[in-house]
C-alpha positions in Angstrom: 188.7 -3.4 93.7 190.1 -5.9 95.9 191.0 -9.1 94.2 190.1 -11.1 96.8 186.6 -9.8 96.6 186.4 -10.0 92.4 183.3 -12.6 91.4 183.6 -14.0 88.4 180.8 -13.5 85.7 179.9 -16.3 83.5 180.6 -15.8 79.9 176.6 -16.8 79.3 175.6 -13.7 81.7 178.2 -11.5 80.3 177.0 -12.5 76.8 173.2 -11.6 77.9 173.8 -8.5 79.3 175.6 -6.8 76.3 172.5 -8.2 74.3 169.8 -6.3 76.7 171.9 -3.4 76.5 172.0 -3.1 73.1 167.9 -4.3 72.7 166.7 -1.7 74.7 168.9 1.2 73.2 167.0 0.3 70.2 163.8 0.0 71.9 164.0 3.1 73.1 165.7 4.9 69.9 162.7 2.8 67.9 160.2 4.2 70.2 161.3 7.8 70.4 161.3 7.8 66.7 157.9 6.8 66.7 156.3 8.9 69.2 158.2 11.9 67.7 156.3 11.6 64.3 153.0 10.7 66.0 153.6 14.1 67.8 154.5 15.2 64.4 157.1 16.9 65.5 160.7 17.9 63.6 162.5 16.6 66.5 162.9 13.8 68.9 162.9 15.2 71.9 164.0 14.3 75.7 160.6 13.4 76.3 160.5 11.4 73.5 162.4 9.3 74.4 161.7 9.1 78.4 158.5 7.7 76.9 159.8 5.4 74.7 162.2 4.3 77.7 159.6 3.4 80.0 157.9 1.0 77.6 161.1 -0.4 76.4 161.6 -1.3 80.2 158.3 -3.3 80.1 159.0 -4.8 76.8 162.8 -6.0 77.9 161.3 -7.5 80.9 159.1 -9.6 78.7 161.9 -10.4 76.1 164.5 -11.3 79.2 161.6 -13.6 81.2 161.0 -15.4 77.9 164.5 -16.5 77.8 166.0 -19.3 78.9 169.2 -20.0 80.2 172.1 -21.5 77.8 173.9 -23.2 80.7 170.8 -24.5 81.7 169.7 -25.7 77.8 173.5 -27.3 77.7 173.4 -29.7 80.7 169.7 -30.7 79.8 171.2 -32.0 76.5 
């Protein structure tokens, strides 16, 4: 990558992103889990947790637009 070309990420965004990342690997994992012993099944399996992904997509998108921003929060005080 080209230095000249680097953006900066503000700590705030880069602080928000690890935390989606790691919500929806446990929505999904959560999920999965779920649908596997509704299926009764042994095994959570790859459709497991496709399922379990898409609705962890729509419930992130919910958690994320119910945020606020911290910068934002911080000049308002």
């Amino acid at each position: 990558m080209n230095p000249k070309n680097a953006t900066r990420v503000e700590l705030a965004a880069a602080q928000a992103l690890v935390t989606w990342k790691k919500q929806f690997a446990s929505l999904v994992r959560a999920g999965a889990s779920e649908l596997a012993v509704a299926d009764n099944s042994e095994e959570i399996t790859f459709k497991h947790y496709q399922q379990a992904a898409e609705q962890a997509i729509q419930e992130l998108g919910y958690l994320i637009k119910s945020e606020s921003n911290p910068n934002e929060r911080r000049h308002a005080a």
